[in-house]
C-alpha positions in Angstrom: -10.0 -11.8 -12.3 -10.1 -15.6 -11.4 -7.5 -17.2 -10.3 -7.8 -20.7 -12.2 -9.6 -18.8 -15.5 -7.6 -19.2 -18.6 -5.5 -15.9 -20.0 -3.8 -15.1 -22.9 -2.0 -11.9 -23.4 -3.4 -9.8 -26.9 0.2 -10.6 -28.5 -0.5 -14.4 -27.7 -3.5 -14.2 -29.4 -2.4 -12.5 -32.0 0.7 -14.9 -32.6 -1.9 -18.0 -32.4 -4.5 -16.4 -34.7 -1.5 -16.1 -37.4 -0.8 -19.5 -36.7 -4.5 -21.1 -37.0 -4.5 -19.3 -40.2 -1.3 -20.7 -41.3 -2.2 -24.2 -40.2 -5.7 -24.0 -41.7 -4.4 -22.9 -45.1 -0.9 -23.6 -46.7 -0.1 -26.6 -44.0 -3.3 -28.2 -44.7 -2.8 -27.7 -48.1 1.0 -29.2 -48.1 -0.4 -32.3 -46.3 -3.2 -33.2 -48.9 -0.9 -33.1 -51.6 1.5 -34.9 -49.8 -1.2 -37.8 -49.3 -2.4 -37.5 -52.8 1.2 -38.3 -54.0 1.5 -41.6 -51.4 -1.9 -43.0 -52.3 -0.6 -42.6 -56.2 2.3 -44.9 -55.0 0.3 -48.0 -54.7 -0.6 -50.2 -51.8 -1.6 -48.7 -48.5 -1.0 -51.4 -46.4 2.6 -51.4 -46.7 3.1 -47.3 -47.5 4.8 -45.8 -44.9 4.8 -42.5 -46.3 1.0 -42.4 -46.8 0.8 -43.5 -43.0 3.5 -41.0 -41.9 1.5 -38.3 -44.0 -1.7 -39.1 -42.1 0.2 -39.4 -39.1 1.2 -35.6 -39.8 -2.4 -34.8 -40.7 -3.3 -35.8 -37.6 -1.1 -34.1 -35.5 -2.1 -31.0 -37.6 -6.0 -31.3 -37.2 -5.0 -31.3 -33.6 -2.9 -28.3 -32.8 -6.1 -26.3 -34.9 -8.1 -27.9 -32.5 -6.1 -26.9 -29.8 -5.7 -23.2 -31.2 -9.3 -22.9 -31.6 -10.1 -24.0 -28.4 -8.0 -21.6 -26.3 -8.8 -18.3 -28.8 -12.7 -19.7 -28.0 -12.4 -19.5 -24.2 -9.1 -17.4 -23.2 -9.8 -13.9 -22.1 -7.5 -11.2 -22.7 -4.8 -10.4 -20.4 -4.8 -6.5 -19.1 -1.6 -4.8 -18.1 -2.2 -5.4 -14.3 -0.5 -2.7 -12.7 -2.7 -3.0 -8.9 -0.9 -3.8 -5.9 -2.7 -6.7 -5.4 -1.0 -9.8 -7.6 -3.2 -11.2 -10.5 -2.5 -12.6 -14.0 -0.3 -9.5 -15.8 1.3 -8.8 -12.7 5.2 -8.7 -12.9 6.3 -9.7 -9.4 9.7 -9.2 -7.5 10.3 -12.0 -5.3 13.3 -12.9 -3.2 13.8 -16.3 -1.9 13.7 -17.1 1.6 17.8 -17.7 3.1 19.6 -17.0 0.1 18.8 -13.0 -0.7 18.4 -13.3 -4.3 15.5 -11.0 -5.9 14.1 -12.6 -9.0 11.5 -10.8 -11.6 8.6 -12.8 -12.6 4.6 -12.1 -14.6 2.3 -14.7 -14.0 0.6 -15.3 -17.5 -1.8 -17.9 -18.6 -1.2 -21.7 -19.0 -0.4 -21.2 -22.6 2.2 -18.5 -22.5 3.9 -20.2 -19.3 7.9 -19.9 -19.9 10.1 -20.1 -17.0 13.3 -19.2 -18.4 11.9 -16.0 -19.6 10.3 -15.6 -16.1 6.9 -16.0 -16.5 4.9 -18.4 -14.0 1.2 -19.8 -15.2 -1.7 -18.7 -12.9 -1.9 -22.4 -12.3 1.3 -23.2 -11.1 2.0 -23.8 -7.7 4.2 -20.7 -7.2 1.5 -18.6 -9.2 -1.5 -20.0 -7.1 1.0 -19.2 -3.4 1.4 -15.6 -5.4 -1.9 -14.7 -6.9 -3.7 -12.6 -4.7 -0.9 -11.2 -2.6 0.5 -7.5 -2.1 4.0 -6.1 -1.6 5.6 -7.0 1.5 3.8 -10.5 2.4 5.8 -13.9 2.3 4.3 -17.0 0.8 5.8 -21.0 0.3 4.7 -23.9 -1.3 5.6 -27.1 -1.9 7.7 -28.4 -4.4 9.0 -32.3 -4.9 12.4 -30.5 -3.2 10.7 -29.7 -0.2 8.5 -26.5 0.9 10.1 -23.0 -0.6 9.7 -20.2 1.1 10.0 -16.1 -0.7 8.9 -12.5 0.7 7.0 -10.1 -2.5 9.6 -7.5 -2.6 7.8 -5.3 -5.4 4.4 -5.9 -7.6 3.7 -3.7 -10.6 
């Protein structure tokens, strides 16, 4: 597995292939009729709704975009499970001087949530953990200063 590749887990792709279809059909669908209705209120120079509408449209045609472009060239996410730290790993970390253990998975870009605990392969802290096994210390820098933790556990 690469370490900069882009990953989505299979209920990502499932949640954004319910979405594409959502956007594609009843949203798109809710938008045209809503520009139908502003053109049918008269000048377009001056309609705010009809340029608020497209506006909308716009923002639609790119989130499908978007969606389309990251179910095209995501792969799946496997349950990890190795010793050695990839995307799907769940990681136990604790931070250098203070003793705290924290929990992490390092996921995709996409999926990337830190108050849930999961770190993007891309991230600084992913990158310093990707490719590392139980017991070894990494750092890297963040605009605080250079962090330093010790991989308590990987599974």
């Amino acid at each position: 597995m690469q370490q900069t590749g882009d990953y989505i887990t299979k209920e990502k792709r499932k949640a954004l292939e319910i979405e594409l279809k959502d956007l594609k059909g009843p949203k798109r669908k809710e938008i045209l009729a809503s520009l139908e209705y502003a053109k049918s209120l008269g000048d377009l120079s001056e309609n705010a709704e009809y340029h608020q509408t497209r506006e909308e449209q716009g923002k639609l045609e790119e989130r499908i975009a978007k969606i389309e472009k990251i179910l095209q060239f995501s792969q799946n996410v496997l349950k990890s499970g190795g010793d050695i730290i990839e995307v799907g790993s769940t990681v136990i970390v604790q931070k250098q001087n203070s003793g705290e253990n924290k929990t992490y998975t390092i996921v995709g870009f996409e999926e990337a949530d830190m108050v849930k605990g999961k770190i993007s392969n891309r991230s600084p802290f992913g990158e310093a953990l990707f490719g590392k096994k139980k017991g070894d210390n990494i750092s890297f820098k963040t605009p605080n200063g250079t962090v330093h933790y010790k991989i308590i556990n990987v599974s």
